[in-house]
Z-matrix of the N, CA and C atoms (Angstrom, degrees):
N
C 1 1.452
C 2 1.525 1 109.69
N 3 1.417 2 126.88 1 145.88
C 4 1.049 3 137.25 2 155.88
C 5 1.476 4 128.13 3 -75.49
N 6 1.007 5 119.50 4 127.38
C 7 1.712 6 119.98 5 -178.98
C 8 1.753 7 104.91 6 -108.77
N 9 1.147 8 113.18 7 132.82
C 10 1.350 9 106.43 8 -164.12
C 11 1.590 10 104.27 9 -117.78
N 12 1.431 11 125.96 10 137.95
C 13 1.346 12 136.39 11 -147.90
C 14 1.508 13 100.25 12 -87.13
N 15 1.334 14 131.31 13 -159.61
C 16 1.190 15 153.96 14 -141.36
C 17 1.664 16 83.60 15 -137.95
N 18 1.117 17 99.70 16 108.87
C 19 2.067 18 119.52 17 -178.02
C 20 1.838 19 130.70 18 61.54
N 21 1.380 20 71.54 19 40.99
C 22 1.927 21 89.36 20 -170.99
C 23 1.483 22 87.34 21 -116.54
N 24 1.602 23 75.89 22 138.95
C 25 1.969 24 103.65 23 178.94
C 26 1.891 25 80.43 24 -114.77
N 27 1.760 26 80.85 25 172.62
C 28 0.990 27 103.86 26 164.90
C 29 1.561 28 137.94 27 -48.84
N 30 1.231 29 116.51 28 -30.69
C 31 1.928 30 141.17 29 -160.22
C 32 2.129 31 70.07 30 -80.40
N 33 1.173 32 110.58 31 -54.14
C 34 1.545 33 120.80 32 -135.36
C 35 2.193 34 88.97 33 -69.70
N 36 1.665 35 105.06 34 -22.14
C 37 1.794 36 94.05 35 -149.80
C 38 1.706 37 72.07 36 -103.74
N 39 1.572 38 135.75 37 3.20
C 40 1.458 39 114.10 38 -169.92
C 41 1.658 40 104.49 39 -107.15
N 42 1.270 41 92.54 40 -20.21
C 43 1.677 42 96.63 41 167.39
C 44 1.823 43 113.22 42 -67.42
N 45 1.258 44 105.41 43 -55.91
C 46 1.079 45 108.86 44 -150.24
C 47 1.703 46 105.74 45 -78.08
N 48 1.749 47 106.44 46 -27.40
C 49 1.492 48 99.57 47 179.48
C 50 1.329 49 121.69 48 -92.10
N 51 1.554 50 105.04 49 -19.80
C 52 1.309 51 112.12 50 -176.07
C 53 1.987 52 110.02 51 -110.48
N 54 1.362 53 99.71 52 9.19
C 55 1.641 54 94.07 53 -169.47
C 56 1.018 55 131.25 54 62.47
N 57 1.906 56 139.50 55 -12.23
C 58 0.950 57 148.77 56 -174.59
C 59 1.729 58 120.75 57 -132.07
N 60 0.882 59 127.22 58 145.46
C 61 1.424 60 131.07 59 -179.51
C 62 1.538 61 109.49 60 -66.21
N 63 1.345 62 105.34 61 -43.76
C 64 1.982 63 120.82 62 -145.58
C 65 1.392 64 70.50 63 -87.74
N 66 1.240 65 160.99 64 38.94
C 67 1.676 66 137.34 65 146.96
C 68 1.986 67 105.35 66 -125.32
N 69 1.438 68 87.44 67 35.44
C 70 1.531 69 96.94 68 172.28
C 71 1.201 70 114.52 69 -80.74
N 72 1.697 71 109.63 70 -46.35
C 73 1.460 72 96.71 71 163.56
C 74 1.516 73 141.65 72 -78.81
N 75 1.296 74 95.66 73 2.33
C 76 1.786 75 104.44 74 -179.39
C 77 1.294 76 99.25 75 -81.23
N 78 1.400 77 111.73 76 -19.68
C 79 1.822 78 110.91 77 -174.58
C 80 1.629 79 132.71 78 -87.27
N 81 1.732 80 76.92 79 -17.69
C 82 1.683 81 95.93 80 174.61
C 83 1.473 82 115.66 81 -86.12
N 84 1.273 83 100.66 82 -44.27
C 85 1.694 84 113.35 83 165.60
C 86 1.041 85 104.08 84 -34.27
N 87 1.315 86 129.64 85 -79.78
C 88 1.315 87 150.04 86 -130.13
C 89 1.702 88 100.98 87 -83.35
N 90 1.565 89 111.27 88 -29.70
C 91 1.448 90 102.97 89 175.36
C 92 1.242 91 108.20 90 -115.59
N 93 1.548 92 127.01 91 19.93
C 94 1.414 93 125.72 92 172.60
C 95 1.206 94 131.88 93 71.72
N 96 1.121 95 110.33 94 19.21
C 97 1.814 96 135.38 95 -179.53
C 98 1.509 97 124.24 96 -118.68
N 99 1.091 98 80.75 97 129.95
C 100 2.308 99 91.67 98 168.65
C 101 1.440 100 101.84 99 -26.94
N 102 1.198 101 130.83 100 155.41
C 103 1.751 102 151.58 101 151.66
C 104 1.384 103 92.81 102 -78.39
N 105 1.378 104 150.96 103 6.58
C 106 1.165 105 129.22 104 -175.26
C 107 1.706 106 92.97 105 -133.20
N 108 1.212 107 113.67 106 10.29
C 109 1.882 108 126.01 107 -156.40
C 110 1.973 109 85.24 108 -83.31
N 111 1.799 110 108.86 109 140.71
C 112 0.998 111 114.21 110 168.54
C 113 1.199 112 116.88 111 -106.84
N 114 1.010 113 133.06 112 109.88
C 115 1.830 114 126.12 113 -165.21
C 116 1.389 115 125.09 114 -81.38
N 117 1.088 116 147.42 115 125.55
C 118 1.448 117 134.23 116 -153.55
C 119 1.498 118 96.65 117 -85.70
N 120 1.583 119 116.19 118 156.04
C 121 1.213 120 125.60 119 -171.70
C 122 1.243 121 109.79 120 -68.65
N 123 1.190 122 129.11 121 140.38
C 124 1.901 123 147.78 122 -145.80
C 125 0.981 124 128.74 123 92.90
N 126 1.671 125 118.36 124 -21.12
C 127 1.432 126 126.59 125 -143.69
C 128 1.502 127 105.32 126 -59.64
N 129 0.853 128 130.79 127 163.03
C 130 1.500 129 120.23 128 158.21
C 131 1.363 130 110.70 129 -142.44
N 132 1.695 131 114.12 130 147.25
C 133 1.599 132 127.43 131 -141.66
C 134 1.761 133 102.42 132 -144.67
N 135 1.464 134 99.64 133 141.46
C 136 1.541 135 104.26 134 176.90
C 137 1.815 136 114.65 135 -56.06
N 138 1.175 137 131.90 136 141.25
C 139 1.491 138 92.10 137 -178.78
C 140 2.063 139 94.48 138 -108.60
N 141 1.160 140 86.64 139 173.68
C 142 1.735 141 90.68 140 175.33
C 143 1.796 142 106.42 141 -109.81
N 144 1.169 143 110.15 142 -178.37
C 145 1.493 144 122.48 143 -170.14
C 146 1.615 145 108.67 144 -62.57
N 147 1.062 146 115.62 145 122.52
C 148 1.923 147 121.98 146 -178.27
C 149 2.215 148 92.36 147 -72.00
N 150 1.486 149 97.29 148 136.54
C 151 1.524 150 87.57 149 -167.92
C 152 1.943 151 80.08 150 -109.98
N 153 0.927 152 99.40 151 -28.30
C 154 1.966 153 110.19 152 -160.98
C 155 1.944 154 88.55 153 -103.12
N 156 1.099 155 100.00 154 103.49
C 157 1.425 156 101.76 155 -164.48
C 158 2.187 157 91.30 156 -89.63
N 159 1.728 158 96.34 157 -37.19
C 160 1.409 159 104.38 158 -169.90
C 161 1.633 160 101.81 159 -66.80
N 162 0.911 161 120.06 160 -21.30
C 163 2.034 162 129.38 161 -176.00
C 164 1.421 163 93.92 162 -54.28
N 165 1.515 164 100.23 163 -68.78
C 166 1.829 165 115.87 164 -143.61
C 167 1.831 166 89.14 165 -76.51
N 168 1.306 167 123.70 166 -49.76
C 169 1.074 168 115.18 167 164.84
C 170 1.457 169 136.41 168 -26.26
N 171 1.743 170 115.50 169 -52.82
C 172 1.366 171 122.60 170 149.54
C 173 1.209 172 129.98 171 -58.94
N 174 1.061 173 140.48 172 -10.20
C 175 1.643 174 138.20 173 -178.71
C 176 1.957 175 90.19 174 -100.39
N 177 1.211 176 108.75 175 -41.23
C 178 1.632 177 94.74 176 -177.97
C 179 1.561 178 119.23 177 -63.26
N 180 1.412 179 104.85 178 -42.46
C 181 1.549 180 113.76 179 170.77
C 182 1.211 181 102.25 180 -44.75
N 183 1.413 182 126.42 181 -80.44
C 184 1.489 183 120.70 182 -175.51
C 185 1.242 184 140.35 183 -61.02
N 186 1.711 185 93.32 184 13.84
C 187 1.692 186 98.93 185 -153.86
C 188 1.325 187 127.38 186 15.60
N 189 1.159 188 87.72 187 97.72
C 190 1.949 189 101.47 188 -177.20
C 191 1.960 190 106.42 189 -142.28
N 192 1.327 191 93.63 190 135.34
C 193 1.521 192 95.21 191 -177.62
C 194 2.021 193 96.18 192 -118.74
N 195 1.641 194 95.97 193 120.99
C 196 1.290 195 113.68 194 164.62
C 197 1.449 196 111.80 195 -44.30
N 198 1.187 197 110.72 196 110.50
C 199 2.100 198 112.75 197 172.61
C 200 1.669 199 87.74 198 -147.50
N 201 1.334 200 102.75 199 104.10
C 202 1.838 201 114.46 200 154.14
C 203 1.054 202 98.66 201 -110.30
N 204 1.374 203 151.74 202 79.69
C 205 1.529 204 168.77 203 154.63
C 206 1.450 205 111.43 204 -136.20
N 207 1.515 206 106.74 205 92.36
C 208 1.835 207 108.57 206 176.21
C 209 1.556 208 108.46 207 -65.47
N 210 1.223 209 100.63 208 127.33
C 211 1.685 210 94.71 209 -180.00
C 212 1.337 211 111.68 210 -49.86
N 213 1.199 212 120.98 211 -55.77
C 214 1.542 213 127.77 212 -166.83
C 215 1.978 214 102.31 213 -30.72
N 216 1.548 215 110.01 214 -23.51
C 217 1.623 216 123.76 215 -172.25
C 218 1.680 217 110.14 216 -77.93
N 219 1.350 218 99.73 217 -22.62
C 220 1.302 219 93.92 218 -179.56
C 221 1.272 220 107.91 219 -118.28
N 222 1.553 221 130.17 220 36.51
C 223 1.324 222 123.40 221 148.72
C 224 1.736 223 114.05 222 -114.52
N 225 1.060 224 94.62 223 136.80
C 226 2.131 225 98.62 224 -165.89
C 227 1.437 226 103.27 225 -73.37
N 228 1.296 227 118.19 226 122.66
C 229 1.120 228 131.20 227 164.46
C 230 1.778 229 134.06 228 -43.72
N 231 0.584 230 118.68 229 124.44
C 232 1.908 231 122.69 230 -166.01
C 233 1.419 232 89.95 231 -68.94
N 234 1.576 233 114.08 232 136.47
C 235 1.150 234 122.75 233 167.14
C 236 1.745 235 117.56 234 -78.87
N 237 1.182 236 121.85 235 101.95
C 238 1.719 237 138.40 236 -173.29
C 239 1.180 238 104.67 237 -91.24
N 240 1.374 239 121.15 238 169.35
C 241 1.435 240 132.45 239 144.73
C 242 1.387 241 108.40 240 81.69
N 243 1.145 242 111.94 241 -160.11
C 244 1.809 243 133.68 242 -177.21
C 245 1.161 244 99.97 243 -43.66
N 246 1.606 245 102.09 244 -65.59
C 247 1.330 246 119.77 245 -151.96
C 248 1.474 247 123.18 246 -76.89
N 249 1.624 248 107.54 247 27.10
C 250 1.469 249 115.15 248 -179.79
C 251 1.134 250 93.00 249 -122.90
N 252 1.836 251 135.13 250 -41.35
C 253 1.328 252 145.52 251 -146.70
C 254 1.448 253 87.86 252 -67.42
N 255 1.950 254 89.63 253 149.14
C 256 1.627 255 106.97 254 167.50
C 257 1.974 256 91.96 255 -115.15
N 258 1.452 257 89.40 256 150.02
C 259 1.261 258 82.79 257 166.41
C 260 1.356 259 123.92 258 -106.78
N 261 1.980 260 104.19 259 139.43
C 262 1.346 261 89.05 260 -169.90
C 263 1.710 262 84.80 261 126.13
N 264 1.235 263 110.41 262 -40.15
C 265 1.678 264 105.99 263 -168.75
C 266 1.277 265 109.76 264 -116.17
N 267 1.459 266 110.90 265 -60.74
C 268 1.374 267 136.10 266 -176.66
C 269 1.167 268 113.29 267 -85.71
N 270 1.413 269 111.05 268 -56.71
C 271 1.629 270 133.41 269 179.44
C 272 1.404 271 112.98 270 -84.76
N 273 0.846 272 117.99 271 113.19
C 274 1.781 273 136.55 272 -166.52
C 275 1.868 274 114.02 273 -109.55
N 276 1.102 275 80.02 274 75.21
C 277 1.849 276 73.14 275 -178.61
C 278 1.841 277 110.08 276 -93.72
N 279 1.670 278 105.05 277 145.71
C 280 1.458 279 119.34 278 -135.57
C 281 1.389 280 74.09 279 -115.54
């Protein structure tokens, strides 16, 4: 099983478990999720066949977990400005 980290997408758990990019979609298949699906940290996932045995090998040596997801991305932005105002409530026309 795969355990998936704290700001890891999918691109991030197919590199690192399988060494290769092109088995992104065998991985989504296989666990029934979008290629674009963000999994919350714990998740745990079928894994598919490692093709790049020398890849996954290097990230274990160094223990390193693939996360290209800036946190700052996964907190939702507050709606500000104009473009939240109702008028009448927010929007005050004089």
């Amino acid at each position: 099983m795969l355990v998936t980290k704290v700001n890891q997408n999918m691109l991030d758990l197919t590199v690192q478990h399988t060494g290769d990019l092109a088995n992104l979609f065998a991985l989504a298949k296989l666990n029934g999720i979008s290629i674009n699906h963000i999994p919350d940290a714990g998740n745990m996932l079928l894994p598919v066949e490692i093709t790049e045995k020398k890849t996954v090998r290097f990230f274990e040596q160094i223990n390193y977990d693939v996360v290209t997801i800036e946190p700052s991305f996964t907190t939702p932005i507050p709606l500000t400005g104009i473009g939240s105002m109702q008028v009448g409530t927010t929007f005050i026309v004089s």
